[in-house]
Backbone of each chain as nested JSON, in Angstrom:
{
  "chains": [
    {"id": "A", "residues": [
      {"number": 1, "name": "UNK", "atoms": {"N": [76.473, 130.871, 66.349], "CA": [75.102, 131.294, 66.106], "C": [74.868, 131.392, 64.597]}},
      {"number": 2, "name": "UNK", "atoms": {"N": [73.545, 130.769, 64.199], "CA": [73.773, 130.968, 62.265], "C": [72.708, 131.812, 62.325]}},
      {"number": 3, "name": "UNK", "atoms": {"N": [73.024, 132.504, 60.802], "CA": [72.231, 133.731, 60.516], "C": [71.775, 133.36, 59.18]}},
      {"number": 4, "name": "UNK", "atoms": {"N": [70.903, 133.834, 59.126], "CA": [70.283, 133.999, 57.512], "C": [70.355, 135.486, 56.905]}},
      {"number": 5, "name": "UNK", "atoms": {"N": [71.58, 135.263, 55.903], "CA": [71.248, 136.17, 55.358], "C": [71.044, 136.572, 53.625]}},
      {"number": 6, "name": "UNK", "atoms": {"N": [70.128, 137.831, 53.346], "CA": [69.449, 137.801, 52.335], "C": [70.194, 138.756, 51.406]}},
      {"number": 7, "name": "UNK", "atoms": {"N": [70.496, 138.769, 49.996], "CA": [71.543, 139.005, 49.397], "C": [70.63, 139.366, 47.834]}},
      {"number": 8, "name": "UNK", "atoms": {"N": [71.007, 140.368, 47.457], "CA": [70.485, 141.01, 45.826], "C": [71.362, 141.473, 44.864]}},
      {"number": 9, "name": "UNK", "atoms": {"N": [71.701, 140.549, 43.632], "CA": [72.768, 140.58, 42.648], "C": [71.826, 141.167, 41.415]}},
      {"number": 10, "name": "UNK", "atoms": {"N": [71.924, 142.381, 41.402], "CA": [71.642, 142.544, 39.983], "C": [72.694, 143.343, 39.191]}},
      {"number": 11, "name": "UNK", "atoms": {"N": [72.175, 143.023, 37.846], "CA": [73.092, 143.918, 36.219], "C": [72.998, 145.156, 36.671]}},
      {"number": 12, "name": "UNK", "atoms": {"N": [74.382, 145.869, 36.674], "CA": [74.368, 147.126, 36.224], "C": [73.487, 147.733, 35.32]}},
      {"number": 13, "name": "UNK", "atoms": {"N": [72.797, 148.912, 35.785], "CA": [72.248, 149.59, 34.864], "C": [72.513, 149.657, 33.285]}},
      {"number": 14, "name": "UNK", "atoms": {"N": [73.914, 149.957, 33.491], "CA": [74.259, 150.098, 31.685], "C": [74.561, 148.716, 30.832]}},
      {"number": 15, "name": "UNK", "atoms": {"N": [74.608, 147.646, 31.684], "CA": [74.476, 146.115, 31.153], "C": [73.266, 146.184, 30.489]}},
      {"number": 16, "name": "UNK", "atoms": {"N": [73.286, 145.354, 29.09], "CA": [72.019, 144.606, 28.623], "C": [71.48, 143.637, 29.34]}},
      {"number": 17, "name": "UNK", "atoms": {"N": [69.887, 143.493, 29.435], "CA": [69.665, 142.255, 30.313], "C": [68.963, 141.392, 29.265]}},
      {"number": 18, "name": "UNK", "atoms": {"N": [69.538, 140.588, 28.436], "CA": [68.522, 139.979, 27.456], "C": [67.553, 138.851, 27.546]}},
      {"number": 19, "name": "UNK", "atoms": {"N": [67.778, 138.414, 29.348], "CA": [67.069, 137.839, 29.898], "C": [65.547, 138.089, 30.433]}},
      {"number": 20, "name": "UNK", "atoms": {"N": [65.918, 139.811, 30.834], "CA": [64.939, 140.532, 31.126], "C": [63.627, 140.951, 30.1]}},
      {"number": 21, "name": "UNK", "atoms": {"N": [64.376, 141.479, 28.535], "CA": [64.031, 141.271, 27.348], "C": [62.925, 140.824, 27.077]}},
      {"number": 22, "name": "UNK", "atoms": {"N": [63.602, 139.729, 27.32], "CA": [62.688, 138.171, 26.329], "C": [61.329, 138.283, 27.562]}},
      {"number": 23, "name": "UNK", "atoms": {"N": [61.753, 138.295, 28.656], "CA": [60.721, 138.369, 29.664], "C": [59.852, 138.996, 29.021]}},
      {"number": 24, "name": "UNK", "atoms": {"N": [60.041, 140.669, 29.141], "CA": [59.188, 141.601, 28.93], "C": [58.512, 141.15, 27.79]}},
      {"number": 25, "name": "UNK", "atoms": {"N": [59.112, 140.52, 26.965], "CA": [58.37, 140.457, 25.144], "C": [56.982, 139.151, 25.953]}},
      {"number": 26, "name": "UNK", "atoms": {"N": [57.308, 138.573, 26.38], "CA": [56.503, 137.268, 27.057], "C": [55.405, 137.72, 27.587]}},
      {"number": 27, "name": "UNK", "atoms": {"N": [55.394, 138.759, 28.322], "CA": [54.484, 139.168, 29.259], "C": [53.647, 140.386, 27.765]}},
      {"number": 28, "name": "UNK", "atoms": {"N": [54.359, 140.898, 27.583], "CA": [53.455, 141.746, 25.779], "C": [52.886, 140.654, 25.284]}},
      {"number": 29, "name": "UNK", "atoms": {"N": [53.476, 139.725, 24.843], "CA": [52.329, 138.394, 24.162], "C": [51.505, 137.822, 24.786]}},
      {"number": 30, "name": "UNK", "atoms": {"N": [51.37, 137.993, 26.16], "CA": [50.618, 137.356, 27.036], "C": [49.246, 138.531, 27.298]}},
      {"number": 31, "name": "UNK", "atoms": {"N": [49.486, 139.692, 26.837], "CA": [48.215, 140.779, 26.843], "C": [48.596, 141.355, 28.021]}},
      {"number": 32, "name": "UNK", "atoms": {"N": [49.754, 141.222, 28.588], "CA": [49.942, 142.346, 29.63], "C": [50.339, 143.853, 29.154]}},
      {"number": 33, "name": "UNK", "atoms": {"N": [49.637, 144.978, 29.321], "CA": [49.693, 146.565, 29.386], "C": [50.187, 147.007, 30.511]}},
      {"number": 34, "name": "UNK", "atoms": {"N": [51.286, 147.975, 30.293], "CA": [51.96, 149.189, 30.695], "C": [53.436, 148.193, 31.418]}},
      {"number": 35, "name": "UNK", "atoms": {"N": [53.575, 147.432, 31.111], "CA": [55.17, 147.29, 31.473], "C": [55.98, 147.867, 30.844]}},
      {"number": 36, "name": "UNK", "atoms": {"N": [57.029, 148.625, 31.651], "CA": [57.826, 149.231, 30.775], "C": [59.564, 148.601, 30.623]}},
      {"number": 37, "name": "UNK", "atoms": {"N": [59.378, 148.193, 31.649], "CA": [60.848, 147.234, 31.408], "C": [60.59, 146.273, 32.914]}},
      {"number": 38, "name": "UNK", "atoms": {"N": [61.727, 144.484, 32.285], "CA": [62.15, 143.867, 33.172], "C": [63.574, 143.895, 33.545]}},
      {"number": 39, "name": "UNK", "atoms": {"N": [64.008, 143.867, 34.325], "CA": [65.34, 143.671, 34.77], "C": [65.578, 142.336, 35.76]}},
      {"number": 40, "name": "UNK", "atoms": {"N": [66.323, 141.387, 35.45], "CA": [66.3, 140.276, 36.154], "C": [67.425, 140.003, 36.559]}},
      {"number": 41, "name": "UNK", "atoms": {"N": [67.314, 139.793, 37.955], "CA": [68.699, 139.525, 39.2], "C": [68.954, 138.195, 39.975]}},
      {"number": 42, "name": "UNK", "atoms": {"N": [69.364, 138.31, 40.612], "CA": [69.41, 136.846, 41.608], "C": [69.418, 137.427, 43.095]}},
      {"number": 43, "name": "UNK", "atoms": {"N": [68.646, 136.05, 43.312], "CA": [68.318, 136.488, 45.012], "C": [68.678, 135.39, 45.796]}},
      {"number": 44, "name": "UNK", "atoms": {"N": [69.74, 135.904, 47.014], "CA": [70.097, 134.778, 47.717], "C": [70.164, 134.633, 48.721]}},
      {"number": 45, "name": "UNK", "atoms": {"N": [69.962, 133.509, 49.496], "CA": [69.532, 133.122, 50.868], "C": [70.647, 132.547, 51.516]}},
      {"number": 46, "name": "UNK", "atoms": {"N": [71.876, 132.829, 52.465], "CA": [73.085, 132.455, 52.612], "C": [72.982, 132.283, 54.34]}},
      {"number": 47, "name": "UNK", "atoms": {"N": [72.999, 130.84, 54.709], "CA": [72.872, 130.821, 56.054], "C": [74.482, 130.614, 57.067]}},
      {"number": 48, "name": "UNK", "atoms": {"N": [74.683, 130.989, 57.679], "CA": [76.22, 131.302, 58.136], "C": [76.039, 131.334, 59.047]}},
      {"number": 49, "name": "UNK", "atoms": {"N": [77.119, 130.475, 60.154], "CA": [77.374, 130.34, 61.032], "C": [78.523, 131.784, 61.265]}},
      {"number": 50, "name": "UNK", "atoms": {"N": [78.082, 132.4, 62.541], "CA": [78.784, 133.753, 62.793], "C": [78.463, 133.923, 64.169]}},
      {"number": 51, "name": "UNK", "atoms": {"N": [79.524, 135.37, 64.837], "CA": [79.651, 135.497, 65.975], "C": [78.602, 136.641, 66.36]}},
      {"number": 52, "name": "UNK", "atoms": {"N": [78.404, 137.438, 65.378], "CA": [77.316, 138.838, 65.642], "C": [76.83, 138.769, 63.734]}},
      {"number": 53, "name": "UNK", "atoms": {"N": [75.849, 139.26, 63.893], "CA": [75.392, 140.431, 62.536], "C": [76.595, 140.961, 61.888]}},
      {"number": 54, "name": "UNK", "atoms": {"N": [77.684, 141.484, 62.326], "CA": [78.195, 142.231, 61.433], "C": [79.106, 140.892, 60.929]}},
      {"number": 55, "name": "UNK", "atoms": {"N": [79.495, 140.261, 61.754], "CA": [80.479, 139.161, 60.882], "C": [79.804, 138.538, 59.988]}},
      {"number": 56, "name": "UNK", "atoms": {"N": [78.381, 138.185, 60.368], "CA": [77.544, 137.544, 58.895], "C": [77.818, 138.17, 57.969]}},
      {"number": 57, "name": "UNK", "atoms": {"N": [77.436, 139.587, 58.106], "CA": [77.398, 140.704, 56.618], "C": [78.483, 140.633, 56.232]}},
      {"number": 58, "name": "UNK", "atoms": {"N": [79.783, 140.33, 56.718], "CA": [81.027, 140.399, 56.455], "C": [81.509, 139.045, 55.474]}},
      {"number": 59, "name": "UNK", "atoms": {"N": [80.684, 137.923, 55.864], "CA": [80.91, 136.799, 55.326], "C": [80.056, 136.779, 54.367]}},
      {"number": 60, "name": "UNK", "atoms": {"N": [79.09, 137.332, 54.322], "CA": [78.437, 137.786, 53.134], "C": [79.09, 138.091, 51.393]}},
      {"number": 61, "name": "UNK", "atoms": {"N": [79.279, 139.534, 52.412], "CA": [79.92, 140.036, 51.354], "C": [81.439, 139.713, 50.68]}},
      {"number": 62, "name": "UNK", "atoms": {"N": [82.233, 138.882, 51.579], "CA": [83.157, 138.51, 51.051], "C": [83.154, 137.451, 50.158]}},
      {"number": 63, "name": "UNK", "atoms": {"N": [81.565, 136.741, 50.279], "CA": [80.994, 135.375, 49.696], "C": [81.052, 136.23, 48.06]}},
      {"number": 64, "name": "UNK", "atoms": {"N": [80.252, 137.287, 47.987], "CA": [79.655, 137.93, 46.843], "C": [80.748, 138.547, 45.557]}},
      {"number": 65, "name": "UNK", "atoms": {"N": [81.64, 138.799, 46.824], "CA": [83.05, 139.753, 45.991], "C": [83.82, 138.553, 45.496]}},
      {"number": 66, "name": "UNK", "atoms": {"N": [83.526, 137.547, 45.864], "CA": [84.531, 136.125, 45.115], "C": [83.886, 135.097, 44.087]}},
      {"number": 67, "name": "UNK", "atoms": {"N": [82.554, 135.12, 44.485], "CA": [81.779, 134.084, 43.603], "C": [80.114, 134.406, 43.362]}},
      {"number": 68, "name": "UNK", "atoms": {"N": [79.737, 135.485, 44.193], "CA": [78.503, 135.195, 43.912], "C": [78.094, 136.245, 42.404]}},
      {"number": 69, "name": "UNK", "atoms": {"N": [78.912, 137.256, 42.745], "CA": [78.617, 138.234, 41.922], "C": [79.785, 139.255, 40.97]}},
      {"number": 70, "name": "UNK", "atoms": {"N": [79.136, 139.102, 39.668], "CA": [80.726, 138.804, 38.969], "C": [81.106, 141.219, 38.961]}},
      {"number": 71, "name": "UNK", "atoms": {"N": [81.868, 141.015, 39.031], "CA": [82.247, 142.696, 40.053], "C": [82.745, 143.772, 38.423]}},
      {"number": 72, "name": "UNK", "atoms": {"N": [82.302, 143.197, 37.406], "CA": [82.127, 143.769, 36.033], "C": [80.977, 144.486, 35.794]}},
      {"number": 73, "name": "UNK", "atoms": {"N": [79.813, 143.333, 35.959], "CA": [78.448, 143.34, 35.761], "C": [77.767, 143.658, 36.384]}},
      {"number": 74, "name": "UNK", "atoms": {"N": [77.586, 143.332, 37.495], "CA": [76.895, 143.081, 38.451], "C": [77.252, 144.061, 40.172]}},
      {"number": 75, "name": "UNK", "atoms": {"N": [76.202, 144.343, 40.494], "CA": [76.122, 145.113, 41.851], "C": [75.384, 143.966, 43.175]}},
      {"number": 76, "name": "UNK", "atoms": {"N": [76.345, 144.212, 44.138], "CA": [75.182, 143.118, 45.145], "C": [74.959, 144.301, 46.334]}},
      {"number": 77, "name": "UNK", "atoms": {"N": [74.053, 143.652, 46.996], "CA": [73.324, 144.481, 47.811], "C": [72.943, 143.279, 49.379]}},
      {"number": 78, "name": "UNK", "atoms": {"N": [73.344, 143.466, 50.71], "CA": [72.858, 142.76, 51.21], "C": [71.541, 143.346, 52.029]}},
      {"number": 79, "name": "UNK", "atoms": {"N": [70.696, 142.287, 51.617], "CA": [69.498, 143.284, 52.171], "C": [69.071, 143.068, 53.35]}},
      {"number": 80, "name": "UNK", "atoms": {"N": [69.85, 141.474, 54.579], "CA": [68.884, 141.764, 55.385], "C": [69.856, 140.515, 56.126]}},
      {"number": 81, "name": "UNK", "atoms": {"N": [70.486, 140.452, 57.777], "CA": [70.924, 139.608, 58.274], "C": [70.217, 139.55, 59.51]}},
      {"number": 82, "name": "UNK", "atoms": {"N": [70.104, 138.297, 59.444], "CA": [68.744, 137.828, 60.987], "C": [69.254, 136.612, 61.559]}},
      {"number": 83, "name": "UNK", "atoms": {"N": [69.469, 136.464, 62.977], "CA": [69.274, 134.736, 63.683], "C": [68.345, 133.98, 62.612]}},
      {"number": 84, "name": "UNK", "atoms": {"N": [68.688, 132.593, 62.234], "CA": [68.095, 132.162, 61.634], "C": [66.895, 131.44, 62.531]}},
      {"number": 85, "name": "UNK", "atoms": {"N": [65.838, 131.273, 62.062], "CA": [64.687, 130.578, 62.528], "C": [64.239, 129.135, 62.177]}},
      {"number": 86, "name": "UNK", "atoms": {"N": [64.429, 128.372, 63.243], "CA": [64.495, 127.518, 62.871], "C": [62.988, 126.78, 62.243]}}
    ]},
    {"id": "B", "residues": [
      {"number": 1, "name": "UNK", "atoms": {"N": [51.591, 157.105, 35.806], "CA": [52.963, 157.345, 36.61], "C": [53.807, 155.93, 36.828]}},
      {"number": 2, "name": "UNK", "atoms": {"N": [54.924, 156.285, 36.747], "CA": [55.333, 154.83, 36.649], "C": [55.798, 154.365, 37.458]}},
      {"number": 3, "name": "UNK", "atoms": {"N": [56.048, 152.792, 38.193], "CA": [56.517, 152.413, 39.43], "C": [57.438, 151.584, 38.938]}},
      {"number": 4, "name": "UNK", "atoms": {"N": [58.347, 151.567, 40.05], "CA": [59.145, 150.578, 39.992], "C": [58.686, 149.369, 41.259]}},
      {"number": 5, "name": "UNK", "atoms": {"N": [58.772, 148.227, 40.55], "CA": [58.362, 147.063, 42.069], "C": [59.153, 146.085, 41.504]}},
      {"number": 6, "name": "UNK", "atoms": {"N": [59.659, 146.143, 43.103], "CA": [60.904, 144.636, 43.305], "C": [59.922, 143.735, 43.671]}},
      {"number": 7, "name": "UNK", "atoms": {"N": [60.791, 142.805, 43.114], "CA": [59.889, 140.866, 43.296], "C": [61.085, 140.066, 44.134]}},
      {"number": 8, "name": "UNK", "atoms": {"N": [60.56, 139.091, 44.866], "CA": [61.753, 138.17, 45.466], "C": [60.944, 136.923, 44.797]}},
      {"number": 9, "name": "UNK", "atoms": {"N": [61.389, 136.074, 44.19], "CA": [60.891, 134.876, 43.553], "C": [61.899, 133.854, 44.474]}},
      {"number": 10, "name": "UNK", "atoms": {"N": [61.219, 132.945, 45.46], "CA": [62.44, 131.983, 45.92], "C": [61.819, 130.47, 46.369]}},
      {"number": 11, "name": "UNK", "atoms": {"N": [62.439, 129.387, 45.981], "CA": [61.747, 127.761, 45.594], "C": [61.326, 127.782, 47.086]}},
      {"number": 12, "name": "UNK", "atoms": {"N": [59.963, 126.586, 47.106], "CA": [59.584, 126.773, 48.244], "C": [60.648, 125.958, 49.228]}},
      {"number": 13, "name": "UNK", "atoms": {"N": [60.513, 125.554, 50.59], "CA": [61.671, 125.314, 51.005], "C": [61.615, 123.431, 50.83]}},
      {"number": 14, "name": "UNK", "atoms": {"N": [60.286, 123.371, 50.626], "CA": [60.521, 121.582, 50.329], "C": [61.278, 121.396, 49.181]}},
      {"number": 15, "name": "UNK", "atoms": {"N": [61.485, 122.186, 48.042], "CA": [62.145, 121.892, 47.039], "C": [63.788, 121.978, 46.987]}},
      {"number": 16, "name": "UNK", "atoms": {"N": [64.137, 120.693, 46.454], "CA": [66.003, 120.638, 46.396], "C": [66.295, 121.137, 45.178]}},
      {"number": 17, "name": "UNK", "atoms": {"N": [67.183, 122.282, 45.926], "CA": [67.881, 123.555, 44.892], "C": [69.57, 123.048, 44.827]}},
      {"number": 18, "name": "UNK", "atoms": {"N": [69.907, 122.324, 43.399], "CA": [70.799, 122.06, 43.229], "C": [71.842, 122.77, 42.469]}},
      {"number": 19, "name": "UNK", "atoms": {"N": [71.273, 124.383, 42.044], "CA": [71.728, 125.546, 42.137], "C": [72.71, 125.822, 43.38]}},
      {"number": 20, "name": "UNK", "atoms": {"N": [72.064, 126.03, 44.191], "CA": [72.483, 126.615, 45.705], "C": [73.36, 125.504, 46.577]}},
      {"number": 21, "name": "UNK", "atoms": {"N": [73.128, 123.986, 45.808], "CA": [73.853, 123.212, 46.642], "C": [75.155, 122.959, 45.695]}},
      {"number": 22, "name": "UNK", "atoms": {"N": [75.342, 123.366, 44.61], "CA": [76.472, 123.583, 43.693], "C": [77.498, 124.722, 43.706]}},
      {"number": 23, "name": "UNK", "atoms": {"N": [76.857, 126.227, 44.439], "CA": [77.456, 127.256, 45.078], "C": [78.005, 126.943, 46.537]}},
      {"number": 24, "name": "UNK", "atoms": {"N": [77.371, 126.366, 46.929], "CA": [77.551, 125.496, 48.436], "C": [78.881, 125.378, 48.373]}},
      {"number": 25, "name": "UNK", "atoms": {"N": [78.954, 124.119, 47.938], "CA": [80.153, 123.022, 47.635], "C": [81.47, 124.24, 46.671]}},
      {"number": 26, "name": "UNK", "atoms": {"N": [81.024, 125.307, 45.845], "CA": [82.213, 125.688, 45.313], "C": [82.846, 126.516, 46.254]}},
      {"number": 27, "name": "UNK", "atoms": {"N": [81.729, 127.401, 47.091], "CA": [82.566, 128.231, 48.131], "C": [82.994, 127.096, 48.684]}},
      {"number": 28, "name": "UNK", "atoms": {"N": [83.015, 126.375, 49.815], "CA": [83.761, 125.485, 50.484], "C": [85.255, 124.809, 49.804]}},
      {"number": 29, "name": "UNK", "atoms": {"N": [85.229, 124.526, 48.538], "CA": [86.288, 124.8, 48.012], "C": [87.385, 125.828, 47.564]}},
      {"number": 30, "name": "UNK", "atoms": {"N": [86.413, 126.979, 47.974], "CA": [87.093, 128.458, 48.026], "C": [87.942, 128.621, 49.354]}},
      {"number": 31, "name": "UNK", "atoms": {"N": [87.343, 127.639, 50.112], "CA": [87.816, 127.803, 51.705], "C": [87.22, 128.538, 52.536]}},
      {"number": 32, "name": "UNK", "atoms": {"N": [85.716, 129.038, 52.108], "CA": [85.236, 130.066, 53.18], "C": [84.601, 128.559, 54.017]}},
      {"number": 33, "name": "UNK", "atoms": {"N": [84.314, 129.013, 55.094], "CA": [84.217, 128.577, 56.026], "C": [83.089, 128.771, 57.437]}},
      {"number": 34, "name": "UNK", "atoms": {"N": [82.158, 128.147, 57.568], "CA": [80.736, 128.495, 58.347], "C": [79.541, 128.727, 57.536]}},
      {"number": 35, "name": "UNK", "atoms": {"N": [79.327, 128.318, 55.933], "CA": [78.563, 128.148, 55.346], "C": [77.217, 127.543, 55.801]}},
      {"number": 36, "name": "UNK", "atoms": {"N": [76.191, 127.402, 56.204], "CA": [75.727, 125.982, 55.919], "C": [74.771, 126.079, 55.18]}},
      {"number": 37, "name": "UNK", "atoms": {"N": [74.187, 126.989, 54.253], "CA": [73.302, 126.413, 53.392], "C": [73.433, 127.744, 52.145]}},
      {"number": 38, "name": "UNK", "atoms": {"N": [72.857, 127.146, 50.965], "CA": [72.911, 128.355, 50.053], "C": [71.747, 128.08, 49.258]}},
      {"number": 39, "name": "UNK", "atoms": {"N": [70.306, 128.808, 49.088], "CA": [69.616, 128.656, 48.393], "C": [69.142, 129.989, 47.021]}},
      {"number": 40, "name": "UNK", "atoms": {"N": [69.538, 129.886, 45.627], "CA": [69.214, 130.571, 45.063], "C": [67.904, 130.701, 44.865]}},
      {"number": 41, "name": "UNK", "atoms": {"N": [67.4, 132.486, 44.25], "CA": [66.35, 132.671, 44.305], "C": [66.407, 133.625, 43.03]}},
      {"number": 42, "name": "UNK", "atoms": {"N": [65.276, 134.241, 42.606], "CA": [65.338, 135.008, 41.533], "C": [65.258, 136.657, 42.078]}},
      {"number": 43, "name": "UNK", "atoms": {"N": [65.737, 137.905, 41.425], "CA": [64.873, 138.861, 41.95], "C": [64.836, 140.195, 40.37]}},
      {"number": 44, "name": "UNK", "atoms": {"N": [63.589, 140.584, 40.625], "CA": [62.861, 140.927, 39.684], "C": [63.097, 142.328, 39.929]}},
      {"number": 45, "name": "UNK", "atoms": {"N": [63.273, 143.449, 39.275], "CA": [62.726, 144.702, 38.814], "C": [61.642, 145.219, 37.543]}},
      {"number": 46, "name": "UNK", "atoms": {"N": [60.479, 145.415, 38.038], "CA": [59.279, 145.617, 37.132], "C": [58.948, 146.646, 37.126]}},
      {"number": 47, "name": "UNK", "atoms": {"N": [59.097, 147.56, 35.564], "CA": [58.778, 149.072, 35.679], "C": [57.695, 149.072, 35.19]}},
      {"number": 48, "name": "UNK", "atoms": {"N": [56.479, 149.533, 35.981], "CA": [55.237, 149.493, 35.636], "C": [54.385, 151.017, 35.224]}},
      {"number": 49, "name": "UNK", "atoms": {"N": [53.481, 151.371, 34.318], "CA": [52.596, 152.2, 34.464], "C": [51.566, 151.94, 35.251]}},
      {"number": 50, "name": "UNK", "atoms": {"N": [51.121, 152.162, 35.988], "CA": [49.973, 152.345, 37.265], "C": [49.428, 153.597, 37.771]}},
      {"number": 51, "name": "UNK", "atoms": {"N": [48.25, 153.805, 38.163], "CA": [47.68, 154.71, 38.899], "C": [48.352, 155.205, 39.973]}},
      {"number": 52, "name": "UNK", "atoms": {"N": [48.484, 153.938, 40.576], "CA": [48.62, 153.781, 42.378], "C": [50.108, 152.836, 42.506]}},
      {"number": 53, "name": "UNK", "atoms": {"N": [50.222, 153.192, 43.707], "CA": [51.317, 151.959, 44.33], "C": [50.0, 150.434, 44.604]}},
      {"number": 54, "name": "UNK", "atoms": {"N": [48.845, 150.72, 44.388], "CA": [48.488, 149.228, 44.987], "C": [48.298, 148.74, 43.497]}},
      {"number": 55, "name": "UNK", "atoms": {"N": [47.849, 149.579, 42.622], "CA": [47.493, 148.973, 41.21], "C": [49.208, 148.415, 40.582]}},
      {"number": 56, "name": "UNK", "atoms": {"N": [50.191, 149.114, 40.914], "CA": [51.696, 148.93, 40.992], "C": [51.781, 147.043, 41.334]}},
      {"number": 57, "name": "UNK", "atoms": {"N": [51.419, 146.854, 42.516], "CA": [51.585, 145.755, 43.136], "C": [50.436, 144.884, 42.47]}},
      {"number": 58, "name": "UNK", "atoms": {"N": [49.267, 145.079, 42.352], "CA": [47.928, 144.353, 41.53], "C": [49.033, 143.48, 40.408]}},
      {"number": 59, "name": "UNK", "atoms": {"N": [49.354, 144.589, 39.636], "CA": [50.29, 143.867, 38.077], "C": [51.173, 143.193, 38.449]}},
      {"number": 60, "name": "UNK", "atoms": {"N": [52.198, 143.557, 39.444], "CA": [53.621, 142.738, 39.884], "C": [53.198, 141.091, 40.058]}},
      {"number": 61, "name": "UNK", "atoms": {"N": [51.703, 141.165, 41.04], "CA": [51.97, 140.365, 41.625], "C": [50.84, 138.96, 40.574]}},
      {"number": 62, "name": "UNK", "atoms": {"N": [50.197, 139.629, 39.188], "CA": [49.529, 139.046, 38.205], "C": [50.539, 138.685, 37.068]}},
      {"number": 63, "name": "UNK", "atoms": {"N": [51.715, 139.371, 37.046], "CA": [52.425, 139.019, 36.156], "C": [53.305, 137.963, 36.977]}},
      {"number": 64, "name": "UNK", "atoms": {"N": [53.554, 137.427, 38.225], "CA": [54.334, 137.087, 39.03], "C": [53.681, 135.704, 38.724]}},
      {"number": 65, "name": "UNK", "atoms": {"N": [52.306, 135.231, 39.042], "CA": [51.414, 134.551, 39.282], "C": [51.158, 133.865, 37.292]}},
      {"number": 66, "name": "UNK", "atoms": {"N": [51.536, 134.614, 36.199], "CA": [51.145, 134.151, 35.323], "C": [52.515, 133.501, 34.591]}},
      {"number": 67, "name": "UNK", "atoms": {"N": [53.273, 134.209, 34.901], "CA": [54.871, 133.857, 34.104], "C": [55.84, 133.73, 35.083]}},
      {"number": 68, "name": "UNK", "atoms": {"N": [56.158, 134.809, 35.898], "CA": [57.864, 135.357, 36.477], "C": [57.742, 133.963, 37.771]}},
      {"number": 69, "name": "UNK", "atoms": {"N": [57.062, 133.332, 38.233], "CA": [57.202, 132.411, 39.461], "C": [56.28, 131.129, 38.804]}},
      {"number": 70, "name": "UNK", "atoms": {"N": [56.833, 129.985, 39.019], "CA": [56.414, 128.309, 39.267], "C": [55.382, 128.287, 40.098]}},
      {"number": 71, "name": "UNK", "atoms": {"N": [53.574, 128.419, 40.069], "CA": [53.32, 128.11, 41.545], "C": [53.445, 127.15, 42.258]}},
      {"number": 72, "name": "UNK", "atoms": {"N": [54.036, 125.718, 41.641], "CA": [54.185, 123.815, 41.905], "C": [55.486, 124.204, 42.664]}},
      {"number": 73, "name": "UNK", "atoms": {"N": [56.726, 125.217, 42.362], "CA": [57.785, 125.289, 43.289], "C": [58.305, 126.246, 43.904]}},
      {"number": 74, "name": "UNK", "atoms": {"N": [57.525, 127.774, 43.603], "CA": [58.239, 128.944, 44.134], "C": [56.896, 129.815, 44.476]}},
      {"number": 75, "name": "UNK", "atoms": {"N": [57.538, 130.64, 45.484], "CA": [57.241, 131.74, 46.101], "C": [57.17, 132.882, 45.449]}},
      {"number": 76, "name": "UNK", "atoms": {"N": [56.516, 134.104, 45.668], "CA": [57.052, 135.026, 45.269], "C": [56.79, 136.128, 46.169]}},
      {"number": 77, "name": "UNK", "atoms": {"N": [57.209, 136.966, 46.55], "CA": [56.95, 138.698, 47.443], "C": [57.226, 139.583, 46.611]}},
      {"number": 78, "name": "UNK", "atoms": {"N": [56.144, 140.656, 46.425], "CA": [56.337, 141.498, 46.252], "C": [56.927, 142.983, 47.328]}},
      {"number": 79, "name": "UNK", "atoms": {"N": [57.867, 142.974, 47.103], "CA": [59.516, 143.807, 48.594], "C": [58.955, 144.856, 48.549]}},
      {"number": 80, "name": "UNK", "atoms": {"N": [58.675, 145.317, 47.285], "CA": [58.874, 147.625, 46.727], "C": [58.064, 147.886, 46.358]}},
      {"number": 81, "name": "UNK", "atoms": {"N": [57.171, 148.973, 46.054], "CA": [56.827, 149.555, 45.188], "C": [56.58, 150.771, 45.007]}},
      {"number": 82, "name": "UNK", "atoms": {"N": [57.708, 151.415, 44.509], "CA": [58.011, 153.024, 44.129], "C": [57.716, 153.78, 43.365]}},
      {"number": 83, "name": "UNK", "atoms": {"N": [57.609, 154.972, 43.426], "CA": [57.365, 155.66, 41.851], "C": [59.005, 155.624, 41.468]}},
      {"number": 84, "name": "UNK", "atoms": {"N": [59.098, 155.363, 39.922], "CA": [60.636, 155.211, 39.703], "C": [61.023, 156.63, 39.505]}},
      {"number": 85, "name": "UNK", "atoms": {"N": [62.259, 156.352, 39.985], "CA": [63.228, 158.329, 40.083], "C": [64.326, 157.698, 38.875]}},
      {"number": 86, "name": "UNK", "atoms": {"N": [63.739, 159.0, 38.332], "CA": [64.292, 159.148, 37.272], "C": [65.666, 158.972, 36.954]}}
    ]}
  ]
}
């Protein structure tokens, strides 16, 4: 049975995001008011063939702890495992 | 008051993400196994000043629409929108 599941890698809080940064400065030159910060992550869509929900999340997260998300920097979060639709 | 609002920025699905088909192919060389698809996506944290949670989402989803998303290849949802805890 494949699942889709949905996956959120972002920087540690105490990481610099100088990606986020430059964002924010972009959106100030652009005449946008009251942003106070960007923080920028990755979002991922991981479809897996599995026996239940929990083995997805399992393959998930073992996906994340090896390659998706580097375990210095970065926090992942899985946010959401579903039958995929076809 | 200030909000915090998550963004999911992700290519629409006609578009070939050779990101996600390059993570593909490295897990499979990792040896995981029941993969079948991997599509990267972006995801956003935007700390906003706003009135409201809808004026919160108004900006997310104007700054989303002017810079943070492609409208020719990506999506975007706005997921959250919180007052940020401190």
């Amino acid at each position: 049975m494949e699942f889709t599941v949905q996956i959120r890698v972002t920087l540690r809080p105490s990481i610099l995001d100088p990606q986020g940064k430059a964002t924010h400065h972009a959106l100030e030159q652009l005449g946008f008011e009251g942003i106070r910060s960007v923080r920028m992550g990755k979002f991922i869509a991981l479809r897996v063939e599995a026996r239940s929900e929990e083995e997805a999340r399992e393959m998930a997260a073992a996906v994340c702890g090896k390659l998706l998300a580097n375990p210095v920097m970065e926090d992942f979060e899985i946010e959401d495992a579903v039958p995929t639709v076809a």
